[in-house]
Structures are given as C-alpha cells and as structure tokens.
MINUVO-963893 format. One line per 5 residues: their letters; for each residue x, y, z of N, C-alpha, C. Coordinates in steps of 0.2 Angstrom, whole numbers. Atoms other than C-alpha are relative to their C-alpha. Example, Ala and Ser with C-alpha at 12.3 -4.5 7.8 and 13.67 -1.06 7.14 Angstrom:
! MINUVO-963893
as	4 -6 0 62 -22 39 4 6 0  -4 -6 -1 68 -5 36 -4 5 3
***
This chain:
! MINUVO-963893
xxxxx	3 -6 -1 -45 243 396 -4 0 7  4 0 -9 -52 247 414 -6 1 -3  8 -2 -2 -69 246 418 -3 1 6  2 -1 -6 -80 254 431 -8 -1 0  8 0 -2 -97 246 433 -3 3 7
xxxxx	5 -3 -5 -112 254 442 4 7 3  -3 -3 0 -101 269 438 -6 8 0  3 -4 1 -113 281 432 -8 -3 -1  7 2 3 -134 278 428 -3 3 -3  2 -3 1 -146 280 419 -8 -1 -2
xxxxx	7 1 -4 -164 283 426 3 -4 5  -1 5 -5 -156 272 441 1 -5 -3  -1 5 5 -151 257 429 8 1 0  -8 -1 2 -131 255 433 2 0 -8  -2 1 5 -121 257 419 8 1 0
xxxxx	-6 -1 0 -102 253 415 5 4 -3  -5 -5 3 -89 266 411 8 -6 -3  -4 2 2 -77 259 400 11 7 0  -6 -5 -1 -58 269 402 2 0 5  -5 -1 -5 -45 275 413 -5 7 4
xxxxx	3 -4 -1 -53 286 426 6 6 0  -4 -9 1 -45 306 425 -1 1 6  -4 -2 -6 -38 313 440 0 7 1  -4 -7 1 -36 333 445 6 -3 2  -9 -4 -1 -18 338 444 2 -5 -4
xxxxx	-2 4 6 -15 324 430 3 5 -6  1 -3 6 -10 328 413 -6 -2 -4  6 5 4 -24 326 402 -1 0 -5  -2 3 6 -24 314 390 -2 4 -7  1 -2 7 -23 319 372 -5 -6 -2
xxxxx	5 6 4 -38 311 360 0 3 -7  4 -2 8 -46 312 342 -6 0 1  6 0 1 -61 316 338 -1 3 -8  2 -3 5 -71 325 322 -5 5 1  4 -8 2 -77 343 319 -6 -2 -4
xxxxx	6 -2 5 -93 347 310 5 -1 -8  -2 0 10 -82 347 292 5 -8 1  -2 3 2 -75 330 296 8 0 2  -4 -3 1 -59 336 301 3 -4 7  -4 1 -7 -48 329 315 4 3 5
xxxxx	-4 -4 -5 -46 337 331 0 -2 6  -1 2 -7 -36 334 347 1 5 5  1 -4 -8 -34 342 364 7 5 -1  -5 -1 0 -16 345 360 1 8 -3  0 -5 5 -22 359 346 -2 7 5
xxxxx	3 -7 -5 -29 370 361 7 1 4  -3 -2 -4 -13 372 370 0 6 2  -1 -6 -3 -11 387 380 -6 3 3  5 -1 1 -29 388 380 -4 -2 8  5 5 -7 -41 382 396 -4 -1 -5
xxxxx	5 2 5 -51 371 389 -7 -5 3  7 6 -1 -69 364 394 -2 -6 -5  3 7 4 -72 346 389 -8 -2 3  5 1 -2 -91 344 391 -4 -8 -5  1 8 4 -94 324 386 -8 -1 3
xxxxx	8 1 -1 -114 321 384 0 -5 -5  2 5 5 -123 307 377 -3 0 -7  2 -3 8 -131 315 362 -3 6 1  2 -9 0 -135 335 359 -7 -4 -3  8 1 -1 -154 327 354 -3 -3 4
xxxxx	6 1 -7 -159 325 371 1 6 2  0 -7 -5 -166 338 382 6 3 5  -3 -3 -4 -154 339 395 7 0 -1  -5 -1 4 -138 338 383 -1 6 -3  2 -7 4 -147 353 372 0 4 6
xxxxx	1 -4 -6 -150 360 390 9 1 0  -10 -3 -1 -129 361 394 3 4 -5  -7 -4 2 -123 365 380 -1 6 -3  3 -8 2 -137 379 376 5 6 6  0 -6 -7 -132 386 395 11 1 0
xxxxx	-10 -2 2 -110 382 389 0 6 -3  -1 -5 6 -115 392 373 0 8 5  1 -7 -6 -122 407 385 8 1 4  -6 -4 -4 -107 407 397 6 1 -3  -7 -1 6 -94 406 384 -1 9 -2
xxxxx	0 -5 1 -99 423 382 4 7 6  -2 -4 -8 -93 431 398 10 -4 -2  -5 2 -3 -76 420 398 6 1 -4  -6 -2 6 -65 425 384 0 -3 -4  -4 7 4 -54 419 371 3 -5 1
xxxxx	-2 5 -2 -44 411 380 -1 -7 3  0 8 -3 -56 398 385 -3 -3 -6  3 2 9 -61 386 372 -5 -6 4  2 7 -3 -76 373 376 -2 -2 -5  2 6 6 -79 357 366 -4 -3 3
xxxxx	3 3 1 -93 348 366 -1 -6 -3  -3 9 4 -91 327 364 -4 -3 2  7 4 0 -104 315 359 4 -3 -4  -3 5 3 -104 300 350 -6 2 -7  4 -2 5 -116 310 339 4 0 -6
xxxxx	-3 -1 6 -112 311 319 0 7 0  -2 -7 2 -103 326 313 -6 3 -3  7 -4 6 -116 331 301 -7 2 6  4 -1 -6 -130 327 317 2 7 4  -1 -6 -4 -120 341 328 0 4 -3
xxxxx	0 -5 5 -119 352 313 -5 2 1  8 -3 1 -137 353 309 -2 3 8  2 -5 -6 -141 356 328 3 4 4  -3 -9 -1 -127 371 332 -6 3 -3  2 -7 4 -137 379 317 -5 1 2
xxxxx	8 1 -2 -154 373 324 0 5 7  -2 -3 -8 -149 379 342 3 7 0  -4 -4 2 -139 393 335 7 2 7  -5 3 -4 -125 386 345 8 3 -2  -6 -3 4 -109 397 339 5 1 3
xxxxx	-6 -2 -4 -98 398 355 4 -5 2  -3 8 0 -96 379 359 2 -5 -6  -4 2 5 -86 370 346 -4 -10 3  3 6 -1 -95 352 344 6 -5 -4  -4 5 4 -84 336 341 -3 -8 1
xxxxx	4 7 0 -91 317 338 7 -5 1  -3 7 0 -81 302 346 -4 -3 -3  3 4 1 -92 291 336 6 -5 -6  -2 4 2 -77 283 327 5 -4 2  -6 5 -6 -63 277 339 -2 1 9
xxxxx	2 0 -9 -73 282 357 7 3 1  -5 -1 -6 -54 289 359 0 2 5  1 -3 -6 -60 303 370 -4 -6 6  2 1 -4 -72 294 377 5 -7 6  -5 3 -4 -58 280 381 3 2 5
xxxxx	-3 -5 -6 -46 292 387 -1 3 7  1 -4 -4 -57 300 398 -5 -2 3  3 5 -6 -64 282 407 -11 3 -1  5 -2 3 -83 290 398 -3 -4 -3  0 7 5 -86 276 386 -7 -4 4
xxxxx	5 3 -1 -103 269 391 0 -9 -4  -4 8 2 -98 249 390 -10 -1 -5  8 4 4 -120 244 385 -1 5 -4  4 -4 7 -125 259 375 5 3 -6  -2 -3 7 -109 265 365 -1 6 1
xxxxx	1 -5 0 -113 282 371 4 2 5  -5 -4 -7 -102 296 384 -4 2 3  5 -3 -4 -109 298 401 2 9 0  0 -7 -1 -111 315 406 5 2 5  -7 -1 -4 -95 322 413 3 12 -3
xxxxx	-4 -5 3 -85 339 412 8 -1 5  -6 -1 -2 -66 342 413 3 8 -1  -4 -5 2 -56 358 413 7 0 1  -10 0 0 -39 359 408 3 5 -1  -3 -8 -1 -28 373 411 6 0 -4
xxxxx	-3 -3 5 -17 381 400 7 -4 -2  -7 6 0 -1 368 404 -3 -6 -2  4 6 3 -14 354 398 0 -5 9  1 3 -7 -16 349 418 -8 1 2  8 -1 -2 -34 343 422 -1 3 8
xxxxx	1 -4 -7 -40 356 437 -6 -1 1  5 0 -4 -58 351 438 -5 -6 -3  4 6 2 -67 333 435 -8 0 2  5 2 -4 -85 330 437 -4 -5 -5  3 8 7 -93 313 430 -9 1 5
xxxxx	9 1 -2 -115 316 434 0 -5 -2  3 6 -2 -119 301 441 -7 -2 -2  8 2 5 -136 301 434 -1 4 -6  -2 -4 5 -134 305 417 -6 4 -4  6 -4 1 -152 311 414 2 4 5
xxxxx	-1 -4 -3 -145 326 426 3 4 -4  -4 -6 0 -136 342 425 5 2 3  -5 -3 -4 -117 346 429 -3 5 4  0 -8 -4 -115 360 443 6 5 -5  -3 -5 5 -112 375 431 4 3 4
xxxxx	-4 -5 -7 -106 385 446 6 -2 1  -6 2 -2 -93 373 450 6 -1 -7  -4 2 6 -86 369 432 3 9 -2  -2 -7 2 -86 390 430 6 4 5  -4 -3 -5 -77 394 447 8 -4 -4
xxxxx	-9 2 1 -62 381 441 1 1 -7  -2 -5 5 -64 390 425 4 6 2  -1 -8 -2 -61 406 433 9 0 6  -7 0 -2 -46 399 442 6 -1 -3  -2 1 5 -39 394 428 5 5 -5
x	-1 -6 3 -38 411 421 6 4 2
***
C-alpha cells in the first residue's frame, strides 16, 4: 500500500497518508463503509448520481461539524441528483446521534472504522492516528472523479466554492 508522508498536517505536525492517491478523470474506486443502521454501503449504489465524498476526521470536531453543517445547507440548492456522503472513522451509532443532534438530514453519514476501505481507496488513511484526512471528491454521474481536494492542514476548511462549481459541472 502506498504511502505519502508529510502529506497532509495537523497543527503543522506532518502526517502520513496511507493509499493510492485519486486522480480527476479516473474512475473512482468503489469502497465499503457503514450507514447509521449498520448496513453496508458502496459508491457503486449511487450510480447515475453525482456524488460528494466529504472524508473528515471525526464529525466531533468543530471544523468537521462546521463542513458538514455548511454540506447539509447546500444540499438544499442541489437536487436529487446529488448525493453527499459523509466518511469518518467515526462509529455508526456516534454519527447517528450527531445528524440528530445537529439535525443533519440532507448529508448521509458513513463510518470507515472497520476496513479504512475508503479511506484506503481514496490515499486518506492517516498512517499515526487511524483517522481520514480532510479531502472532498466529486464523482460524476459515469462514476469519474471530476474534482479532488485533499486540505493540507486538516484543522482547516475545503473551498466550498470550488467543490460546488464542479458540482455544478457535473449536472
């Protein structure tokens, strides 16, 4: 498995991405993960779909609960046709309880915490801590990644603006 030290940080403190890095105009890779009811779901099942992958280190930090409050919000502008997921290494029951807490209802929360596949897959894998750096991808409707962005300092904030516009390309 690839590794890319002093790939991403946190506070200034290198840290190693374990995975393949993702590429636009790839295909992009199928994984597993777990739904809030335990339930296995992969990328595959969104076909046709655009789909936002927003990989955070845990929805119980500020600037995790800050993303995926401001995903929730714009999901409302974007249709049905787009679908964004939400991937942590958090426990299912954990993301459950804080959708309900946050009242989170338009982002769909899933937990790598039992095979890291995503975070494998998708070169996110935080080799020391066992958690996913902070990244978004957007897959377009033929399951071809059209817009990667790995936050280099993962106490930071994607550019929303930018992950919206290659949404909107998308469409």
């Amino acid at each position: 498995m690839a590794e890319r030290p002093g790939a991403v940080t946190m506070r200034g403190a290198p840290l190693t991405l374990v995975g393949n890095e993702v590429s636009v105009g790839t295909k992009a890779p199928d994984f597993q993960a777990l739904n809030n009811d335990l339930q296995p779901v992969s990328l595959s099942q969104f076909k046709g779909k655009v789909v936002v992958l927003s990989s955070v280190p845990s929805l119980d930090t500020p600037v995790c609960d800050m993303e995926t409050r401001r995903f929730n919000q714009e999901a409302e502008n974007l249709g049905d046709d787009v679908v964004i997921l939400a991937i942590s290494m958090d426990l299912p029951f954990a993301q459950k309880r804080w959708c309900g807490a946050a009242g989170v209802t338009r982002v769909s929360t899933l937990s790598d915490h039992r095979d890291a596949s995503f975070g494998q897959a998708y070169g996110v894998l935080i080799k020391e801590l066992r958690l996913l750096a902070r990244a978004v991808f957007v897959v377009d409707r033929e399951g071809v990644v059209r817009h990667v962005q790995l936050v280099k300092e993962i106490a930071e904030e994607p550019d929303y603006a930018a992950v919206l516009e290659a949404v909107r390309r998308c469409l």
